[in-house]
Structure formats: structure tokens, C-alpha cells
TIMI-2910 file (N, C-alpha, C, CB; in pm, 1 decimal, decimal comma, always signed):
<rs>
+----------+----------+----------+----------+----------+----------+----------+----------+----------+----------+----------+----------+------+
!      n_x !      n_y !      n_z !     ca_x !     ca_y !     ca_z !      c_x !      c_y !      c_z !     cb_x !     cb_y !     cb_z ! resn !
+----------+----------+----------+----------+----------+----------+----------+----------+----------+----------+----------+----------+------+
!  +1364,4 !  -1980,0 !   -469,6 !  +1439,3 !  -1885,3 !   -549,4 !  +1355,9 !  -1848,4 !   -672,1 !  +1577,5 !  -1943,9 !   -590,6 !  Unk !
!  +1359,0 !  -1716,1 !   -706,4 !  +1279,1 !  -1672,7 !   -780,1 !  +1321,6 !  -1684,1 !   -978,3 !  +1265,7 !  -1531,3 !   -709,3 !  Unk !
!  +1279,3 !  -1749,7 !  -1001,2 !  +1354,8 !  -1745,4 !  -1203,0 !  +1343,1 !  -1606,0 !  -1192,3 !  +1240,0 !  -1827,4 !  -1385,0 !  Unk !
!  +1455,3 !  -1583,4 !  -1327,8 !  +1432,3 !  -1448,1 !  -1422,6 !  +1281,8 !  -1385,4 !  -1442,2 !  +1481,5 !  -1485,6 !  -1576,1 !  Unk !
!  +1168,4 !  -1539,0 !  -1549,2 !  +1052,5 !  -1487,0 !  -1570,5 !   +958,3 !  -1491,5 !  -1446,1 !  +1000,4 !  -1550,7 !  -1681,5 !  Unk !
!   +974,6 !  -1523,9 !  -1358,0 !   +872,5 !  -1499,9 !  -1264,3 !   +899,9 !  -1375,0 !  -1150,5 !   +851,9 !  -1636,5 !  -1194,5 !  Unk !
!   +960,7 !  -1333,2 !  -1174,2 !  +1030,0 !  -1191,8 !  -1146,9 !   +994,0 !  -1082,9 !  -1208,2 !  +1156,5 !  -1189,4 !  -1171,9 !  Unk !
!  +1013,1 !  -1119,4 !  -1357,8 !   +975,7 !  -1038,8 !  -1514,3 !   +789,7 !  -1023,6 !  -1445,3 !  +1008,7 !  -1185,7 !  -1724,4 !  Unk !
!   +736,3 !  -1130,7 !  -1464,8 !   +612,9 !  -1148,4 !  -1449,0 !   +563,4 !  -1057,7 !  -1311,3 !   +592,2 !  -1302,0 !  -1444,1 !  Unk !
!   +586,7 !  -1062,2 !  -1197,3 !   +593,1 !   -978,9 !  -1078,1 !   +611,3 !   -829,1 !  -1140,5 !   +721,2 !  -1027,6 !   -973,4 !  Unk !
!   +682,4 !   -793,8 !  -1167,2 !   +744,4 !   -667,8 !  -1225,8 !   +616,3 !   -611,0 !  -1320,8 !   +899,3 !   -705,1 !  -1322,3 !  Unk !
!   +557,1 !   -696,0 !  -1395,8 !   +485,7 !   -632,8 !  -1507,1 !   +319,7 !   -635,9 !  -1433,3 !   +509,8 !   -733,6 !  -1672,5 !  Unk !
!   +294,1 !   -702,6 !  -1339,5 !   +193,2 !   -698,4 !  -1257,9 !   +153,6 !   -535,2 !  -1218,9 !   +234,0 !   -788,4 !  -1137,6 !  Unk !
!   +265,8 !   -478,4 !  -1121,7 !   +248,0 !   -411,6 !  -1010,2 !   +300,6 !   -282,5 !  -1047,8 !   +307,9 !   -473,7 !   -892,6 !  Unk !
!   +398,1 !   -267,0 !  -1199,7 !   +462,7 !   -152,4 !  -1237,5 !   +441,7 !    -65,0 !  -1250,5 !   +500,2 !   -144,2 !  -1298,9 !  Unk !
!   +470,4 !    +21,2 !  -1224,4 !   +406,4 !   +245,5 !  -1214,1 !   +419,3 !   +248,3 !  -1383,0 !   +583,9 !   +433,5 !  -1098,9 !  Unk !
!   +557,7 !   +207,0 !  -1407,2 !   +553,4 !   +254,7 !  -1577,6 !   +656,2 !   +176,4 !  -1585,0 !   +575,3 !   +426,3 !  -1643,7 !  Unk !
!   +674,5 !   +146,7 !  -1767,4 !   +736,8 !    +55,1 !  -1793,1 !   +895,7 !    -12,0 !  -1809,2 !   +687,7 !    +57,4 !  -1859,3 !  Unk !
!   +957,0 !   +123,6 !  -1728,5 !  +1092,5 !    +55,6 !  -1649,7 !  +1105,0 !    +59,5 !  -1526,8 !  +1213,1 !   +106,2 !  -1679,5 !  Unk !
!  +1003,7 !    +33,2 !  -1463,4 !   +996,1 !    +36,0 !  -1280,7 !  +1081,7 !   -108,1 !  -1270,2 !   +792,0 !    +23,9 !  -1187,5 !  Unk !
!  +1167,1 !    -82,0 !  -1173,5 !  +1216,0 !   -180,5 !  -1138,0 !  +1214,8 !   -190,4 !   -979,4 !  +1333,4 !   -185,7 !  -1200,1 !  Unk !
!  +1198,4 !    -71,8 !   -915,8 !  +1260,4 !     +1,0 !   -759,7 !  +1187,1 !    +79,3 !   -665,8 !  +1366,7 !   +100,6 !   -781,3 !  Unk !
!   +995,8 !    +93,3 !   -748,1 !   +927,6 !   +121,7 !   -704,7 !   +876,7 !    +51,6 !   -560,3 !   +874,8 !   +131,2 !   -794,4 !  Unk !
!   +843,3 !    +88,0 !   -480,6 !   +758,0 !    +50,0 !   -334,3 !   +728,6 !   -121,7 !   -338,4 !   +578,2 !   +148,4 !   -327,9 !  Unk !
!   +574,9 !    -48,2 !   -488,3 !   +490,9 !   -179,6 !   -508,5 !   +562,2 !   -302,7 !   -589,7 !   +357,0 !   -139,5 !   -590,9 !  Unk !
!   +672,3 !   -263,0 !   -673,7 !   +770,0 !   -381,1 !   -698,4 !   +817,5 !   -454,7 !   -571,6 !   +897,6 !   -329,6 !   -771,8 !  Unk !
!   +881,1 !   -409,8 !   -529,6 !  +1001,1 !   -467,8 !   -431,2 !   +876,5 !   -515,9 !   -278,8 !  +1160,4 !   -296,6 !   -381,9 !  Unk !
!   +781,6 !   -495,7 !   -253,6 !   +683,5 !   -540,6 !   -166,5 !   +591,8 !   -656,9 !   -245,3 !   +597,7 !   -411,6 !   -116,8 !  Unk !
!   +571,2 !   -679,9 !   -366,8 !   +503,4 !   -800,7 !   -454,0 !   +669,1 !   -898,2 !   -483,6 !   +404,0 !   -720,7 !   -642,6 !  Unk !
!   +728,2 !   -844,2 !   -510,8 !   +866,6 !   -944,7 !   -499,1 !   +906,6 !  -1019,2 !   -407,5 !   +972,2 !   -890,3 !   -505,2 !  Unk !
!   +958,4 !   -917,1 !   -286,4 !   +932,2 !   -983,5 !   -146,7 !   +818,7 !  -1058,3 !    -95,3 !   +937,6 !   -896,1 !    -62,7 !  Unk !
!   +683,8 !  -1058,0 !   -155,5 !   +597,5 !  -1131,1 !    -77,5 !   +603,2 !  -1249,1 !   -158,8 !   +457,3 !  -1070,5 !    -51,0 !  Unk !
!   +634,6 !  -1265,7 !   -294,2 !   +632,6 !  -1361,0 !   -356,1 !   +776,6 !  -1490,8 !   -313,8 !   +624,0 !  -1293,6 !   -495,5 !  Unk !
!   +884,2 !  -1423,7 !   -263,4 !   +995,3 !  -1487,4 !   -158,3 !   +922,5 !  -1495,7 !    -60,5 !  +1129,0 !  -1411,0 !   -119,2 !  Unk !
!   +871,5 !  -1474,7 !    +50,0 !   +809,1 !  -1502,4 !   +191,3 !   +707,4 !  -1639,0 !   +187,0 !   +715,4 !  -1359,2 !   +240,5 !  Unk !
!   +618,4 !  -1609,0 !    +74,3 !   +567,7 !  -1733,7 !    +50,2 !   +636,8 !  -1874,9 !     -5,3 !   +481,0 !  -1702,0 !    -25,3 !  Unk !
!   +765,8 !  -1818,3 !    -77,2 !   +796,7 !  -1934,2 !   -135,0 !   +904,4 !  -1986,8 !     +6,7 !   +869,3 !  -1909,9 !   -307,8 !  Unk !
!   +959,5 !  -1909,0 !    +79,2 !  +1012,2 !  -1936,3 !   +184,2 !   +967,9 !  -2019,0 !   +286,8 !  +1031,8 !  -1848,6 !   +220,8 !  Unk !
!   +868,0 !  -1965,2 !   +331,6 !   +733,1 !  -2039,7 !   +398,6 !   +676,2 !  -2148,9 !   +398,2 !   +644,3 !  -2000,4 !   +375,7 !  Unk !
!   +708,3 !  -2195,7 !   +250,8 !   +659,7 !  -2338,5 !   +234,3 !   +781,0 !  -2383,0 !   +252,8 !   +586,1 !  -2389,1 !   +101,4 !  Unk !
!   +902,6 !  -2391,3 !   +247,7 !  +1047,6 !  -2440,9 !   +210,1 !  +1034,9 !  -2487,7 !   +426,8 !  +1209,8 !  -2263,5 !   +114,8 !  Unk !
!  +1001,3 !  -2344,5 !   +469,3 !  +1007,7 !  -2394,1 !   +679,0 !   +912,7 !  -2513,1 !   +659,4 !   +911,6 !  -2242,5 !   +840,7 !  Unk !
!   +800,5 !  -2497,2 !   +623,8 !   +724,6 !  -2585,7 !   +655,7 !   +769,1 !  -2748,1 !   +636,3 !   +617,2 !  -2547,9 !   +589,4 !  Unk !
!   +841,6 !  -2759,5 !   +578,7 !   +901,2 !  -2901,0 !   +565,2 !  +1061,9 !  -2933,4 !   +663,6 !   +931,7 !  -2917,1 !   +383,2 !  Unk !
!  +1112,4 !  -2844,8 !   +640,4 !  +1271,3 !  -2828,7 !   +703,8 !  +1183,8 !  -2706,5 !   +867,8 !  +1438,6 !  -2701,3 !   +529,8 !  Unk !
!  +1176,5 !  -2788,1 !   +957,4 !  +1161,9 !  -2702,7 !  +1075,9 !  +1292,0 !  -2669,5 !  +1101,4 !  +1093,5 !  -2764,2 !  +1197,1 !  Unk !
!  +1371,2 !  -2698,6 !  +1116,5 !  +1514,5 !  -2675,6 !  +1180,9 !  +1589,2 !  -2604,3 !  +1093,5 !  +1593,9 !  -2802,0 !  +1215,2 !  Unk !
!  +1557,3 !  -2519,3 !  +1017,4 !  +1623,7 !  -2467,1 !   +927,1 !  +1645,1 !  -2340,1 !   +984,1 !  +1565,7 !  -2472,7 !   +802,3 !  Unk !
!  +1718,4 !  -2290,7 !  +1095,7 !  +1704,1 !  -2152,6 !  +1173,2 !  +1777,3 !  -2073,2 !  +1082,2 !  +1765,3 !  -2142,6 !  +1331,9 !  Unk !
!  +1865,0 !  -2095,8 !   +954,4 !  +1937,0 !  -1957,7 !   +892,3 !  +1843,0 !  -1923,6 !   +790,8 !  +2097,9 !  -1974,2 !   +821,9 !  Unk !
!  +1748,4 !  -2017,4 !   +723,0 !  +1673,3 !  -1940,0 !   +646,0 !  +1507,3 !  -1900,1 !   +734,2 !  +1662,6 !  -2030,7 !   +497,2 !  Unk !
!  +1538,5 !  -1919,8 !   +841,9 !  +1406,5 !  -1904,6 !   +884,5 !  +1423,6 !  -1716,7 !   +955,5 !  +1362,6 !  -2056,4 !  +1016,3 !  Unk !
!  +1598,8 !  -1725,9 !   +971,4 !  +1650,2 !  -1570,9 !  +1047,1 !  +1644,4 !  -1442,6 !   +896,3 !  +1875,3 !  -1594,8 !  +1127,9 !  Unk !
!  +1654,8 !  -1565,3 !   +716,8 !  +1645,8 !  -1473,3 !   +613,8 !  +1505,0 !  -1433,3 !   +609,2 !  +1695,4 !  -1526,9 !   +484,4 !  Unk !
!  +1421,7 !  -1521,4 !   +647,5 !  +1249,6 !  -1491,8 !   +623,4 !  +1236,0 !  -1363,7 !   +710,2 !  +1126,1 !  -1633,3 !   +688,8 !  Unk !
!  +1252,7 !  -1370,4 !   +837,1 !  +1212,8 !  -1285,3 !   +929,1 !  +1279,1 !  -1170,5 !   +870,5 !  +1244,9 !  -1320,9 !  +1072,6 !  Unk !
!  +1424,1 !  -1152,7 !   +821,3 !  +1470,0 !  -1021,3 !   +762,0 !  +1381,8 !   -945,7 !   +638,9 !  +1611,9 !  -1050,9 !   +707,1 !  Unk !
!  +1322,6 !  -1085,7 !   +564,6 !  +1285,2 !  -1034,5 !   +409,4 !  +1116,6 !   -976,7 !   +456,5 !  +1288,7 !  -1199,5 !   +258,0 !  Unk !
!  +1021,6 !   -998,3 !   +582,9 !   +951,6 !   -953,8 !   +611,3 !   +949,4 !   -825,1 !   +670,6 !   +919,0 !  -1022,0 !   +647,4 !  Unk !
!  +1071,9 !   -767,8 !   +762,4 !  +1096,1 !   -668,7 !   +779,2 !  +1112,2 !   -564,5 !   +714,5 !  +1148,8 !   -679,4 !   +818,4 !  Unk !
!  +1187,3 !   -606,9 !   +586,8 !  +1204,6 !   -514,9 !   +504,1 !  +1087,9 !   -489,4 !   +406,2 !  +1317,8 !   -542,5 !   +444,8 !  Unk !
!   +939,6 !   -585,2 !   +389,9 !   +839,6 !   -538,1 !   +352,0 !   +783,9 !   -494,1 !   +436,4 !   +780,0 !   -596,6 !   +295,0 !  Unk !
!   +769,7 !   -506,0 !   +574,3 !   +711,9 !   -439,2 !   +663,8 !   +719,0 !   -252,8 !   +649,3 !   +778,1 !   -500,9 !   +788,0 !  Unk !
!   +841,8 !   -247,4 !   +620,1 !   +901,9 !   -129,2 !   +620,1 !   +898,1 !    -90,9 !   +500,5 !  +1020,6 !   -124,6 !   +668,8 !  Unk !
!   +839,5 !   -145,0 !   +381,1 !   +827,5 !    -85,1 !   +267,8 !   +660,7 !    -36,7 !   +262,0 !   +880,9 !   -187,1 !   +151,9 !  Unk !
!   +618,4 !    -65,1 !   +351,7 !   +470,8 !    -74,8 !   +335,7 !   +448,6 !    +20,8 !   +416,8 !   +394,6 !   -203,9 !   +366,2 !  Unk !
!   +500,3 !    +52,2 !   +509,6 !   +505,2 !   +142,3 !   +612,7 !   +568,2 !   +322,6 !   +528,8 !   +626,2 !    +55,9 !   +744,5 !  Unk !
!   +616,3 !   +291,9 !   +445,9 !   +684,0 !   +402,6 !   +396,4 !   +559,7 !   +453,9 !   +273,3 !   +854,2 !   +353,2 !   +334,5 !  Unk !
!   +512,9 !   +348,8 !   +213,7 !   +431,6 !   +361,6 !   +121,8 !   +261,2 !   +359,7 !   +219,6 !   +471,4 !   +232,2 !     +3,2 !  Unk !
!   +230,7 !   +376,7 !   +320,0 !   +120,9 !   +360,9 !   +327,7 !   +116,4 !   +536,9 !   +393,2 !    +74,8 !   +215,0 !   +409,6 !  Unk !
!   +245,6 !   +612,2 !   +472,1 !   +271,7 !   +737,7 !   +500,4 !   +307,7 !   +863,3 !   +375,6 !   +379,0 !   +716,0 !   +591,2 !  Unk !
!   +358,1 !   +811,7 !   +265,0 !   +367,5 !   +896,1 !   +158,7 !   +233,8 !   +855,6 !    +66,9 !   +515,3 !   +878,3 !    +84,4 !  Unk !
!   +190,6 !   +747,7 !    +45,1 !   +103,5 !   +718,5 !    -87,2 !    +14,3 !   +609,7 !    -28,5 !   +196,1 !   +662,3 !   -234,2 !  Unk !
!   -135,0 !   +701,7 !    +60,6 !   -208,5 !   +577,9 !   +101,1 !   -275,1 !   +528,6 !    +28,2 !   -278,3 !   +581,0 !   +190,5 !  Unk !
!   -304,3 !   +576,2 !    -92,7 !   -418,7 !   +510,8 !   -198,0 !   -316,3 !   +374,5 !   -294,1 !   -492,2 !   +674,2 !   -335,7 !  Unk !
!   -166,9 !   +418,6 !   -313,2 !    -99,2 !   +329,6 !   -374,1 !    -87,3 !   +200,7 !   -279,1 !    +28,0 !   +390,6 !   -415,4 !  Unk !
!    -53,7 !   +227,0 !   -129,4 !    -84,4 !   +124,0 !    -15,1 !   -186,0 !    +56,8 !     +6,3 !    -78,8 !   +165,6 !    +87,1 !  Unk !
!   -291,2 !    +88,0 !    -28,0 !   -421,2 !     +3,3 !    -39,2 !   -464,2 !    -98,1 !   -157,1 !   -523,3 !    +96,5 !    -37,3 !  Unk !
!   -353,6 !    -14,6 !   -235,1 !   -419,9 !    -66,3 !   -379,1 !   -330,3 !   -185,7 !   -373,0 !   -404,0 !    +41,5 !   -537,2 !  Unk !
!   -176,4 !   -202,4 !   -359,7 !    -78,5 !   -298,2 !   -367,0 !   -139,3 !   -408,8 !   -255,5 !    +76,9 !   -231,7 !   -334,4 !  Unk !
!   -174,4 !   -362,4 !   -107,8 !   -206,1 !   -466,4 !    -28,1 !   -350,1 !   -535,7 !    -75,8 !   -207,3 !   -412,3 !   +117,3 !  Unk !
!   -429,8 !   -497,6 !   -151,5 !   -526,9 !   -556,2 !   -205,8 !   -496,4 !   -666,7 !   -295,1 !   -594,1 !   -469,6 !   -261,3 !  Unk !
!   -413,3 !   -618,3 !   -381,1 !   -366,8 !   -710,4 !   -521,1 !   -283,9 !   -827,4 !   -463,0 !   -258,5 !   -616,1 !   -644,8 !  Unk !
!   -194,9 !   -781,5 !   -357,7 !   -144,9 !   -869,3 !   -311,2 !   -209,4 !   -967,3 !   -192,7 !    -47,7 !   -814,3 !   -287,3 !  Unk !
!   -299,9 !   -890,7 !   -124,9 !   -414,4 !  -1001,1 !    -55,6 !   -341,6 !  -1004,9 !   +110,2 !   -413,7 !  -1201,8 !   -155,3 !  Unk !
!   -277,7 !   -876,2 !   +133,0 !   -225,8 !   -884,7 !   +295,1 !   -308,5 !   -814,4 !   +363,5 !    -81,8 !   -828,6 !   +332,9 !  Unk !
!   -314,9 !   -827,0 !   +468,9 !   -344,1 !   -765,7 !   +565,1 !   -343,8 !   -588,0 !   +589,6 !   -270,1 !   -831,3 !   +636,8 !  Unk !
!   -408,6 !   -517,2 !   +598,1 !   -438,8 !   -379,6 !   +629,9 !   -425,2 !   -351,8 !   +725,3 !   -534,5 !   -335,8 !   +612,2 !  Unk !
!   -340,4 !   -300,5 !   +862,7 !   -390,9 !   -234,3 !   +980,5 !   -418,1 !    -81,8 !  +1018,3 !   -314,7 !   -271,6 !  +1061,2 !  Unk !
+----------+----------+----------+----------+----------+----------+----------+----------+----------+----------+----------+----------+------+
</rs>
């Protein structure tokens, strides 16, 4: 679960301007910052199938944020998957 400031902190990373809250590259550095913290949480609890069915949702929905942002704004898509260190296809 993510604190207030490490949220704050995410937010001030990746922000277009300084009340972005709802931008692409927010909500895809937010979400990846849950996936990882998720990720480690499976890795100990294997049997945990309801948060393992929230992971798979919270990847979808960056999947699909990335997908939206790499068809309207490919230079902003390159730039976020860089900073954030994912994968390009």
C-alpha cells in the first residue's frame, strides 16, 4: 500500500505541470510502483489468488494506459517507459 508521501513523491517525478494528478505518465508510474510492491507481497504468500487476480487487473490497466499513450503521444511513451525502466515493444 502506497503512503500519502510516496505517492506525493511519484506524482512530482513524472508530472506534466504542477497539478497533474490524472495524467497517462502519473497513473502508469503509480501503478507500476503498486505492481512491484504487489509482486514482492506474491512472492512470499503463493496462494494468495485474490490479490494475485488485483495484480493482474492493476497491470491491465497500465497495459492500457501505455497503449493509449504510446498511440496519441509516442515521444511522452518512450520517455515514461524509460524513467520507469519497462519494457518497449
Amino acid at each position: 500500500m502506497l503512503t500519502t508521501r510516496q505517492k506525493s513523491n511519484i506524482i512530482k517525478n513524472v508530472a506534466i505541470h504542477d497539478k497533474d494528478t490524472g495524467s497517462p505518465e502519473v497513473q502508469i508510474s503509480i501503478l507500476t510502483k503498486r505492481i512491484d510492491e504487489l509482486a514482492g507481497h506474491l512472492k512470499k504468500h503463493k496462494k494468495d489468488n485474490h490479490s494475485r487476480r488485483g495484480l493482474l487487473a492493476m497491470v491491465a490497466d497500465r497495459q492500457s494506459h501505455m497503449n493509449y499513450l504510446k498511440k496519441k503521444h509516442p515521444k511522452r511513451y518512450n520517455s515514461i517507459a524509460k524513467k520507469l525502466e519497462l519494457k518497449v515493444k
